[in-house]
DSSP file (Angstrom, degrees, kcal/mol; ACC not computed):
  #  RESIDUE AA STRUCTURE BP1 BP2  ACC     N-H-->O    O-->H-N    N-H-->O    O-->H-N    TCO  KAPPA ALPHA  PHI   PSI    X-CA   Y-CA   Z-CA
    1    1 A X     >        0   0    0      0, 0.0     4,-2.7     0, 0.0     5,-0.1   0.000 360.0 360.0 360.0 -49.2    0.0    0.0    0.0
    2    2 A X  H  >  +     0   0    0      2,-0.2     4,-1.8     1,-0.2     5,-0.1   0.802 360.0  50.8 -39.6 -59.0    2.9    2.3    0.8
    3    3 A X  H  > S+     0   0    0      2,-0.2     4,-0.8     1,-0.2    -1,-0.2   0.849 112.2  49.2 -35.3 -57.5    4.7    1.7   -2.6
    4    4 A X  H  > S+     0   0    0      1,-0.2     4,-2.0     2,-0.2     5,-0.2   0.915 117.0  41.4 -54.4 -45.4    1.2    2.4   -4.5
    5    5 A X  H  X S+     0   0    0     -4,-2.7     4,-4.0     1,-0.3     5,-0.5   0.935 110.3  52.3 -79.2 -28.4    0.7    5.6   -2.7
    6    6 A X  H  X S+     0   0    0     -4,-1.8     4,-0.6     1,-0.2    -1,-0.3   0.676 114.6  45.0 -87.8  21.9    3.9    6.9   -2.7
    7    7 A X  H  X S+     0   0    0     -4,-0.8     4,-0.6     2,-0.2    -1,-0.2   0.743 109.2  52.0 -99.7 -15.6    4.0    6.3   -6.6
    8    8 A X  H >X S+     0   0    0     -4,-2.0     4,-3.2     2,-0.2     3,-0.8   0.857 117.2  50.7 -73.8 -53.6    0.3    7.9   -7.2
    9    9 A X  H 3X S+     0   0    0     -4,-4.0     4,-2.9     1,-0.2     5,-0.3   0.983 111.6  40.2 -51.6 -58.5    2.3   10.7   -5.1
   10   10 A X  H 3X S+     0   0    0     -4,-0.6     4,-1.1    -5,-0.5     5,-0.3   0.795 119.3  44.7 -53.3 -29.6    5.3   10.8   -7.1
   11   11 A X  H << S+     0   0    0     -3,-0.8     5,-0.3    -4,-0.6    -2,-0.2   0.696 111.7  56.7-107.0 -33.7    3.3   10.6  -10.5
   12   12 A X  H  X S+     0   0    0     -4,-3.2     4,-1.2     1,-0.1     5,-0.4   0.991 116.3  38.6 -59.2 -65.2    0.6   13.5   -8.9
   13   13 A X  H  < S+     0   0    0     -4,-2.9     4,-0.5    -5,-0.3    -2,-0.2   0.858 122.5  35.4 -69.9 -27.7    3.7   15.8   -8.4
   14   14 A X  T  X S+     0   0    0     -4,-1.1     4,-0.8    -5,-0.3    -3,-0.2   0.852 125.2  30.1 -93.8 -43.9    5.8   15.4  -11.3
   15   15 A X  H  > S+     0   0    0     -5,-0.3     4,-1.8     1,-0.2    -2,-0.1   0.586 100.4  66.3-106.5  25.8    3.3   14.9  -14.1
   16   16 A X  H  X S+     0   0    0     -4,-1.2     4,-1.9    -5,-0.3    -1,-0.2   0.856 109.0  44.6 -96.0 -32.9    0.4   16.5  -13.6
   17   17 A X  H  > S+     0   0    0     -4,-0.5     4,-0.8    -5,-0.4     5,-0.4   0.842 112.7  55.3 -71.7  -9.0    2.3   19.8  -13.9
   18   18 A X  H  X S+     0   0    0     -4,-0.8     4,-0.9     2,-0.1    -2,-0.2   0.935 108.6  45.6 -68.1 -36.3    4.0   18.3  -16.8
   19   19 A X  H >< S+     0   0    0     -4,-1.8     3,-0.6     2,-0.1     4,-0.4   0.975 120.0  38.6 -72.5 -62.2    0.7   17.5  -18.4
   20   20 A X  H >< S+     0   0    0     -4,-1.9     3,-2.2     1,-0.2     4,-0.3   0.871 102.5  63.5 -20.5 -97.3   -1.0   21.2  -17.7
   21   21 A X  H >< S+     0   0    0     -4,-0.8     3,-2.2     1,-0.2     5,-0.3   0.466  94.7  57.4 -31.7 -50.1    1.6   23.6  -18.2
   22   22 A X  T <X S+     0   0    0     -4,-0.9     4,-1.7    -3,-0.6    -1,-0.2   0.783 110.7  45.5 -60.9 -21.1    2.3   22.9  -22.1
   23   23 A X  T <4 S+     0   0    0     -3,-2.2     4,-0.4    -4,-0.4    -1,-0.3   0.714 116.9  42.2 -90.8 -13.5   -1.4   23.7  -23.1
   24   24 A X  T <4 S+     0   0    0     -3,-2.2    -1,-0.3    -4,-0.3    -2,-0.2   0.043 118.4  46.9-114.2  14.5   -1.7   26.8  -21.0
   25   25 A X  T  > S+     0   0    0     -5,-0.2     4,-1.9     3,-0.1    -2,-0.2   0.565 114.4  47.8-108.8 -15.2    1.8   27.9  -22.1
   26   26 A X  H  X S+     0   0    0     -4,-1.7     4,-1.1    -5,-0.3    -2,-0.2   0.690 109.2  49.3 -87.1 -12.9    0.9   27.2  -25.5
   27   27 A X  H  > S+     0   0    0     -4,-0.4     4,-1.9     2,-0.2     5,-0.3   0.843 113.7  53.2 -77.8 -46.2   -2.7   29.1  -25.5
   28   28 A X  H  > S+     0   0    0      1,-0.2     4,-2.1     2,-0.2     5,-0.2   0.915 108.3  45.6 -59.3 -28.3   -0.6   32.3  -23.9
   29   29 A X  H  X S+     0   0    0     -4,-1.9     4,-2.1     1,-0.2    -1,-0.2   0.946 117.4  51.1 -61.8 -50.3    1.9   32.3  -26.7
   30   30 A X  H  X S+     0   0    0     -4,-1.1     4,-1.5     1,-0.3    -1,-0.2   0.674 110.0  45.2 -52.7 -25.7   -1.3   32.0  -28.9
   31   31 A X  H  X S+     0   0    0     -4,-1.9     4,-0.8     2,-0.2    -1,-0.3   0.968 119.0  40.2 -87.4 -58.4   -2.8   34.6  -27.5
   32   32 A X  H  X S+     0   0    0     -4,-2.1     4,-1.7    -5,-0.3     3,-0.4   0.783 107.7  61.5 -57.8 -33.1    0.2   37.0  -27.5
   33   33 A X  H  X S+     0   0    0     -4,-2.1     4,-1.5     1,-0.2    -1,-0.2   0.949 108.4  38.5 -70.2 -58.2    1.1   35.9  -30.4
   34   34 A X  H  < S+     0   0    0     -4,-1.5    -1,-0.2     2,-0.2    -2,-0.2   0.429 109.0  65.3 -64.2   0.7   -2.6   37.3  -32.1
   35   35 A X  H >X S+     0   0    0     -4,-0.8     4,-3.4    -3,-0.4     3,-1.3   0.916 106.2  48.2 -98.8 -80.0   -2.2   40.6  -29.6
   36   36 A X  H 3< S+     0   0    0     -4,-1.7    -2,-0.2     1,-0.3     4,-0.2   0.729 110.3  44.2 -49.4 -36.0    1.0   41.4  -31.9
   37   37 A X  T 3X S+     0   0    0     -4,-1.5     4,-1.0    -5,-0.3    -1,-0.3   0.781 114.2  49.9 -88.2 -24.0   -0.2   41.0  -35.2
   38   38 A X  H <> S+     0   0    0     -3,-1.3     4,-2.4     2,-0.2    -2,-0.3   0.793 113.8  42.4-101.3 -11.2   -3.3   42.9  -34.5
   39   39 A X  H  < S+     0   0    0     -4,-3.4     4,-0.4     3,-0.2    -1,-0.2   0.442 106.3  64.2-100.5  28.5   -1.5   45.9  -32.9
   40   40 A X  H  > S+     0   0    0     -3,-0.3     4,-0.7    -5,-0.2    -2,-0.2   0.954 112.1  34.3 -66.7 -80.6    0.8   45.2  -35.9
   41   41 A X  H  X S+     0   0    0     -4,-1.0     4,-1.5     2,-0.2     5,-0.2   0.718 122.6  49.0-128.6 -63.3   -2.8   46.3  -38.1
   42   42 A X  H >X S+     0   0    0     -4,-2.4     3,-1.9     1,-0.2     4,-0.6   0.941 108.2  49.4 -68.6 -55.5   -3.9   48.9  -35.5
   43   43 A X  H 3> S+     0   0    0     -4,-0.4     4,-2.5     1,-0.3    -2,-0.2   0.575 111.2  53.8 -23.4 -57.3   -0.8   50.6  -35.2
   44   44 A X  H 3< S+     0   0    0     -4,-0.7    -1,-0.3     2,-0.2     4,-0.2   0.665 108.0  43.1 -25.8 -58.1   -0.6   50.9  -38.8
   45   45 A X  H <X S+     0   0    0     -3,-1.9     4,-0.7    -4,-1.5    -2,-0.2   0.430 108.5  58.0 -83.8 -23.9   -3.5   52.3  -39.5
   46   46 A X  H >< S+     0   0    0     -4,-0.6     3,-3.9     1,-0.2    -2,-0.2   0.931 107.7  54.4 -89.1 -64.8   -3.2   54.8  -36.5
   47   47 A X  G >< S+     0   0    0     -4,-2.5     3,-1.1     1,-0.4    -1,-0.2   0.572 102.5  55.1  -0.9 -43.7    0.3   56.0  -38.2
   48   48 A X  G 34 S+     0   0    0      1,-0.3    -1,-0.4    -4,-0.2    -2,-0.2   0.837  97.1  61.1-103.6 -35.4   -1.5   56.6  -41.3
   49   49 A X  G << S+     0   0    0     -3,-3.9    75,-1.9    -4,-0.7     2,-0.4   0.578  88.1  89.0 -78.3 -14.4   -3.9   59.0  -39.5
   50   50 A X  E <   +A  123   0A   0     -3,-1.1     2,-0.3    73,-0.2    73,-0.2  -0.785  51.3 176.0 -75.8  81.1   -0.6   61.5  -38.4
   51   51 A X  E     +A  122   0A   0     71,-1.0    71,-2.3    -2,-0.4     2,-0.4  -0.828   1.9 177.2 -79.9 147.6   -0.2   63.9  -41.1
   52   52 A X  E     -A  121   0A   0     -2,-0.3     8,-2.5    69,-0.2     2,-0.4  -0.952  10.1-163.1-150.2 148.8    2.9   66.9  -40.3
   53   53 A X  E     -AB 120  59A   0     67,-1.8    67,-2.1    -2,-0.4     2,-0.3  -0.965  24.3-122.6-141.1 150.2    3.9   69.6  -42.9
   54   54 A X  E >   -A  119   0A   0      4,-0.7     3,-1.4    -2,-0.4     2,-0.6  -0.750  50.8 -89.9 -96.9 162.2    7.3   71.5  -42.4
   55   55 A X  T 3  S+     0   0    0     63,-4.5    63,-0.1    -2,-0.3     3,-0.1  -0.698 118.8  13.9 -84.2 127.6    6.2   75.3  -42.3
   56   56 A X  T 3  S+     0   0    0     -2,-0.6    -1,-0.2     1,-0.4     2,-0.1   0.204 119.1 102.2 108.9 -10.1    6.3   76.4  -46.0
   57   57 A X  S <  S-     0   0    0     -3,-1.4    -1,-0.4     1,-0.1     2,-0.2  -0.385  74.8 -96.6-123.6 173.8    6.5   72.9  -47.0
   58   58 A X        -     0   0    0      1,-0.1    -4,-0.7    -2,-0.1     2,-0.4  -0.435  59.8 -77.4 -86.5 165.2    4.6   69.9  -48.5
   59   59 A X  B     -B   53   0A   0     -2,-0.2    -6,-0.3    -6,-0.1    -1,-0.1  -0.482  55.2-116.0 -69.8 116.1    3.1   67.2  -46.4
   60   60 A X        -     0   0    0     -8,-2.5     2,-0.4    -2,-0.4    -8,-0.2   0.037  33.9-114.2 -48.4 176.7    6.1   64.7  -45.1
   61   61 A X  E     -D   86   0B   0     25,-1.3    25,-2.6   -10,-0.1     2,-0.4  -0.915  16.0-122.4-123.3 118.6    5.6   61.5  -46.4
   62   62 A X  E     -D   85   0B   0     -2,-0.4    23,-0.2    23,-0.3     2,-0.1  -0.667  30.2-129.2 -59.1 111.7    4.8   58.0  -44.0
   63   63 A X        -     0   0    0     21,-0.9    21,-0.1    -2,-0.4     4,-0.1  -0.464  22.9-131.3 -52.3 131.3    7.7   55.3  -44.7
   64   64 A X  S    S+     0   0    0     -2,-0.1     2,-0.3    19,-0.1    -1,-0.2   0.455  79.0  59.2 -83.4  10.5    5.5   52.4  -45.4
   65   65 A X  S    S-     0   0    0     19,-0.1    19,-0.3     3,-0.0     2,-0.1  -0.907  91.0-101.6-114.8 157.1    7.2   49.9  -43.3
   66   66 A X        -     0   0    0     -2,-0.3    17,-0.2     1,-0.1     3,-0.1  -0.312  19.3-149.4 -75.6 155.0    7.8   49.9  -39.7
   67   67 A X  S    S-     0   0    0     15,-2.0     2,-0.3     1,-0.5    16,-0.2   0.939  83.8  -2.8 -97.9 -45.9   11.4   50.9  -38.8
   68   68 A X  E     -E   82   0B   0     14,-0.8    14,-0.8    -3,-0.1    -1,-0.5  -0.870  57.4-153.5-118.6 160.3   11.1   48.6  -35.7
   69   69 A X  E     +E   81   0B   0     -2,-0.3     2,-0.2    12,-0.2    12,-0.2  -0.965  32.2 161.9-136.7 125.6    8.5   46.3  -34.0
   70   70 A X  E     -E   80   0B   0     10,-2.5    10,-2.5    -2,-0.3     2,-0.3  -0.841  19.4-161.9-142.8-178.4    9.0   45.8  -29.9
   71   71 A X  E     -E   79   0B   0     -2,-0.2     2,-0.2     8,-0.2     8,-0.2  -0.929  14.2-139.2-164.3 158.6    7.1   44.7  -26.7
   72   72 A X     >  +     0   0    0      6,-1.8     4,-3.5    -2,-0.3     3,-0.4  -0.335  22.7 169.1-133.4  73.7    7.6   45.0  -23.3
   73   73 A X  T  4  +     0   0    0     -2,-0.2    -1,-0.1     1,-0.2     4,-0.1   0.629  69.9  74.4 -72.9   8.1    6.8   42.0  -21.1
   74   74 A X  T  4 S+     0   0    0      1,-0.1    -1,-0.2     2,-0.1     3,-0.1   0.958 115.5  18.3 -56.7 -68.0    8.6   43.8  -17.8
   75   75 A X  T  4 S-     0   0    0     -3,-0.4     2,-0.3     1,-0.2    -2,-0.2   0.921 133.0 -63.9-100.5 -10.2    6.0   46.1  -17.1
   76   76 A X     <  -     0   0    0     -4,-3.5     2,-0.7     2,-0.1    -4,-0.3  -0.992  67.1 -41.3-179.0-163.1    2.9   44.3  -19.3
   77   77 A X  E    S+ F   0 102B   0     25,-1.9    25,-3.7    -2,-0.3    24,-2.2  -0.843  71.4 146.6 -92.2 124.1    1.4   43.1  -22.7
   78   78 A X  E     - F   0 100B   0     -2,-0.7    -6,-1.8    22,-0.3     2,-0.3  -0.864  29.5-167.8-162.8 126.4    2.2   45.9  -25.0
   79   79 A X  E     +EF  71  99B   0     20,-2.2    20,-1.2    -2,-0.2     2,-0.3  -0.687  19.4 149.8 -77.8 131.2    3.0   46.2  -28.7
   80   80 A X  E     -EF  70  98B   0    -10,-2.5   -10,-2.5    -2,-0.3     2,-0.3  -0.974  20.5-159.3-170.3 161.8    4.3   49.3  -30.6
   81   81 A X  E     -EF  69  97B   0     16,-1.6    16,-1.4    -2,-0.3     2,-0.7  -0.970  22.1-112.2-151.1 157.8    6.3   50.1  -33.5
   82   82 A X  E     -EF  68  96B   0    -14,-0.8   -15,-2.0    -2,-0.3   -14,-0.8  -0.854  28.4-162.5-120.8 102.8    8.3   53.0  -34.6
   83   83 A X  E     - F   0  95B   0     12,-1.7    12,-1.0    -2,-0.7     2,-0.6  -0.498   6.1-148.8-111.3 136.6    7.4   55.1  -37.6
   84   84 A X  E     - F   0  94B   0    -19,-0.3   -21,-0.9    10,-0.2    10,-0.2  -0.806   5.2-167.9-148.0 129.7    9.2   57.5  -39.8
   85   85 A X  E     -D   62   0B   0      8,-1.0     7,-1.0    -2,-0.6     8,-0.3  -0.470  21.5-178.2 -81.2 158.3    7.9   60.4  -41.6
   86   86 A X  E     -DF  61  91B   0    -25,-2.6   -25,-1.3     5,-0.2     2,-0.3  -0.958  18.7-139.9-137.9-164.8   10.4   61.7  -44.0
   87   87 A X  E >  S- F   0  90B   0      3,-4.0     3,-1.0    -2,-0.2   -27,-0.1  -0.816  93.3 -17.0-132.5 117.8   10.8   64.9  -46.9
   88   88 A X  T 3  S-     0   0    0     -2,-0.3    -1,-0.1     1,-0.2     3,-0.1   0.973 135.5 -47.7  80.0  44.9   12.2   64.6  -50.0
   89   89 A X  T 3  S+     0   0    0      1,-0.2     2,-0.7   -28,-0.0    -1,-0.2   0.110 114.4 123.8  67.8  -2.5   14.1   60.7  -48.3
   90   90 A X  E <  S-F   87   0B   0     -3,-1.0    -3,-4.0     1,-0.1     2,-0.6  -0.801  72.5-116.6 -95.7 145.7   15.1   63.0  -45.0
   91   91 A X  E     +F   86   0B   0     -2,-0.7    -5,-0.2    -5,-0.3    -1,-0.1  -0.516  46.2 155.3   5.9  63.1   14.2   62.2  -42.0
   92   92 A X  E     +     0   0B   0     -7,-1.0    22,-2.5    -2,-0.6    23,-0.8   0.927  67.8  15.5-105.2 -56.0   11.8   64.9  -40.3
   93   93 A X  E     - G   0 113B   0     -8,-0.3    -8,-1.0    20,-0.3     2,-0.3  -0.883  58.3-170.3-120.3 160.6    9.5   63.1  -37.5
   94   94 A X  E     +FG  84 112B   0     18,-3.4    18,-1.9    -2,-0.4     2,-0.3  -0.954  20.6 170.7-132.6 141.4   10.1   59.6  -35.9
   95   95 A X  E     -FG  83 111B   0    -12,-1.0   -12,-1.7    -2,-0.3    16,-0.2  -0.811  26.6-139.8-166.8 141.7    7.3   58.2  -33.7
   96   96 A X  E     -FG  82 110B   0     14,-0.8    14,-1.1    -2,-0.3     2,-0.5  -0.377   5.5-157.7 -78.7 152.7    6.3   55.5  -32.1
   97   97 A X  E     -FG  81 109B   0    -16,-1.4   -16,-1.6    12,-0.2     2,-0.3  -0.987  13.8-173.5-127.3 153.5    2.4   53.5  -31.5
   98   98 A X  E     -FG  80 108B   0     10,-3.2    10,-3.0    -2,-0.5     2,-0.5  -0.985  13.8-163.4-138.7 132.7    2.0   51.4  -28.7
   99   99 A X  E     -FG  79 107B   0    -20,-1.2   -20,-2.2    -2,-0.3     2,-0.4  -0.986  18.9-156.8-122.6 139.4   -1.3   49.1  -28.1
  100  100 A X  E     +F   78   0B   0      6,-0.7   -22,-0.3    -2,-0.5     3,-0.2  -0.910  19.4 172.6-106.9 124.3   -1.3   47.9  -24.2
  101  101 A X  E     +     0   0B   0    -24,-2.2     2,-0.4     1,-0.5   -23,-0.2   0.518  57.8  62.2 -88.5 -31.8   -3.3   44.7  -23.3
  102  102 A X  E    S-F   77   0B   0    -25,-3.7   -25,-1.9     3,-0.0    -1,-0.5  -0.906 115.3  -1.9-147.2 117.2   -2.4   44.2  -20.0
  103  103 A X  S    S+     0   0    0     -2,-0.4   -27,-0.1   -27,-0.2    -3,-0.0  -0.714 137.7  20.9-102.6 -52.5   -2.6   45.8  -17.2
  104  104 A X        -     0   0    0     -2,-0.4   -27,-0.1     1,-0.1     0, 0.0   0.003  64.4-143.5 -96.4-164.7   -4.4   48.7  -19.4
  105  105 A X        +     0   0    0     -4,-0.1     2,-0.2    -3,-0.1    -1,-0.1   0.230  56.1 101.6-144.1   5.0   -6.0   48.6  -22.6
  106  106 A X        -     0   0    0     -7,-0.1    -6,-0.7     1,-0.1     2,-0.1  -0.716  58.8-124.8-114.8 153.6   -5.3   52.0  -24.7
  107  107 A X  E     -G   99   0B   0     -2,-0.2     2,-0.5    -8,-0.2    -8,-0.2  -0.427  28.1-166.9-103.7 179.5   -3.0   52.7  -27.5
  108  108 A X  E     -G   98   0B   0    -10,-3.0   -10,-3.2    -2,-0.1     2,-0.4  -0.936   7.9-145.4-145.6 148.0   -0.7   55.4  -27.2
  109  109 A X  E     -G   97   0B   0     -2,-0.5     2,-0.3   -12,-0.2   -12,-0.2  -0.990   5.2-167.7-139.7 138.8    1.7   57.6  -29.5
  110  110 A X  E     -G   96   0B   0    -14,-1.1   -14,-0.8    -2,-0.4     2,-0.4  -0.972  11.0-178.7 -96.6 112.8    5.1   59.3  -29.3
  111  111 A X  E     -G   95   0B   0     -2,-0.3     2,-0.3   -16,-0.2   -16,-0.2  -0.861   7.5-178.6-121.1 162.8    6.4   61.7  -31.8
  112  112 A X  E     -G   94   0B   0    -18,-1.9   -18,-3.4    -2,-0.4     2,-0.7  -0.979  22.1-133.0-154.7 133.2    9.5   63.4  -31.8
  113  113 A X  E     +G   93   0B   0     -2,-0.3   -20,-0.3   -20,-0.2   -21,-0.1  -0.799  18.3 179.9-101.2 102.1   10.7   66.2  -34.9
  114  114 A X        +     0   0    0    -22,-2.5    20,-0.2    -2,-0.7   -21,-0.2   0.735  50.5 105.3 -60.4 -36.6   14.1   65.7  -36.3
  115  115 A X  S    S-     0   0    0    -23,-0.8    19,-0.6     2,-0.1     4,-0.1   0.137  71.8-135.2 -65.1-176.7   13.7   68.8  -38.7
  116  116 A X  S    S+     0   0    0     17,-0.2     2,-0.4    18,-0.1    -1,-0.1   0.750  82.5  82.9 -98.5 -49.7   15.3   72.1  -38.3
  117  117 A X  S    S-     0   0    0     16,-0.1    16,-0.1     1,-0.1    -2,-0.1  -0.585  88.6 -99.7 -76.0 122.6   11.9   73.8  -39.2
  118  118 A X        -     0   0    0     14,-0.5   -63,-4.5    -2,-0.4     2,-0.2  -0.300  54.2-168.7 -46.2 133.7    8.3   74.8  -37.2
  119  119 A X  E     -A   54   0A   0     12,-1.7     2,-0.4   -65,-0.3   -65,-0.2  -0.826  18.7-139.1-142.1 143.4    6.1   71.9  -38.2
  120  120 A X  E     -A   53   0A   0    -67,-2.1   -67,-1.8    -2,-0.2     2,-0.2  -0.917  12.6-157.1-110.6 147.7    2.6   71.3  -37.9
  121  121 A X  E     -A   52   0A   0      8,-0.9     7,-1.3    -2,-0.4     8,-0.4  -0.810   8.9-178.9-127.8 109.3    0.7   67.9  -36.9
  122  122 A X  E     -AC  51 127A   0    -71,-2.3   -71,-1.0     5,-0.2     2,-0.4  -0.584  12.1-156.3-123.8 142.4   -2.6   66.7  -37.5
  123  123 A X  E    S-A   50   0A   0      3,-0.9     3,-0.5   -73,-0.2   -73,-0.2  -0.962  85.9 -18.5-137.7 133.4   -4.1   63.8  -36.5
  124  124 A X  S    S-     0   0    0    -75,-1.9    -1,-0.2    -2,-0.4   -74,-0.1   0.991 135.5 -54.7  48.8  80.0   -7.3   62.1  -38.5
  125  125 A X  S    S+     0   0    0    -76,-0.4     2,-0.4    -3,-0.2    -1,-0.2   0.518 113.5 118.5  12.1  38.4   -7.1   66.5  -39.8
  126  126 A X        -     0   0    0     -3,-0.5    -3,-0.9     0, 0.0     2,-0.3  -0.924  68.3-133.5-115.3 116.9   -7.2   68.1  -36.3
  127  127 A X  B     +C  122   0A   0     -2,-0.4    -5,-0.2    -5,-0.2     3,-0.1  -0.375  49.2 148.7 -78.8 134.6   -4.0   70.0  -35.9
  128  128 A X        +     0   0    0     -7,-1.3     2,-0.3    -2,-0.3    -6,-0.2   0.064  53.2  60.9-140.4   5.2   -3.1   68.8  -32.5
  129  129 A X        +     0   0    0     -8,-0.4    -8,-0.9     2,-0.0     2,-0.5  -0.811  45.4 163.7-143.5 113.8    1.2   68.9  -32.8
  130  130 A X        +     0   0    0     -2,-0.3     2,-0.3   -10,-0.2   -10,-0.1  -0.777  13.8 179.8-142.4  84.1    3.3   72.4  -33.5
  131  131 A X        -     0   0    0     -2,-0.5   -12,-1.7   -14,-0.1     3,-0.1  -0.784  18.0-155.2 -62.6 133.1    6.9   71.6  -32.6
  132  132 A X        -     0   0    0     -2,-0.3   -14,-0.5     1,-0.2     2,-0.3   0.461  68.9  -5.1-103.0  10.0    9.0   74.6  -33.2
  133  133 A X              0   0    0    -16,-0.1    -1,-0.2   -14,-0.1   -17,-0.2  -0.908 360.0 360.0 173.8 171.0   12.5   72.9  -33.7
  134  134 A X              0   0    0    -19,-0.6   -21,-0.1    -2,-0.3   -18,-0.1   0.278 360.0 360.0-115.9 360.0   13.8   69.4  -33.4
């Protein structure tokens, strides 16, 4: 009787986490995994809504690819990727969009002006960004 239990003991602690873990580590990867490709989509899309004119100038240009894609699993589930507007191939705003899952739930943007020149910034055409130098 002693033998039985302490092998139903032994087989309770060593495989029961073995059997669990893989399916619940493999739905969170799943799960993170679709979190990243769709604030891949949103991100995108929020980019595209940022329009910035140098003053005197034509409307900068959106790079169509992301210059980077990161996450940040220290302080939670968050997505974001890094954008760059440019004029005539330079390099005039850089900014990031960030969608947070966990702990909060809102996306978020950083821009920063590289140019030499007062700029405007509009987003979905309400000018909402007037850096006066870089």
């Amino acid at each position: 009787m002693t033998l039985a239990r302490n092998l139903l003991l032994t087989l309770t602690l060593l495989g029961w986490p073995l059997l669990s873990c893989p399916h619940d580590a493999v739905a969170a990867e799943d799960a993170q995994a679709a979190n990243a490709a769709e604030a891949r989509t949103l991100t995108t899309a929020e980019a595209k809504k940022w329009q910035f004119r140098l003053e005197g100038g034509a409307p900068l240009e959106l790079e169509p690819n992301a210059l980077l894609r990161w996450s940040n699993p220290i302080v939670g589930e968050l997505y974001g990727n890094v954008f760059v507007w440019t004029s005539r191939g330079r390099p005039e705003v850089i900014g990031c969009v960030y969608k947070w899952y966990a702990p909060f739930t809102h996306m978020s943007a950083e821009l920063h002006s590289l140019s030499q020149r007062p700029m405007t910034g509009s987003r979905a055409g309400q000018p909402v960004w007037f850096p006066s130098r870089a």
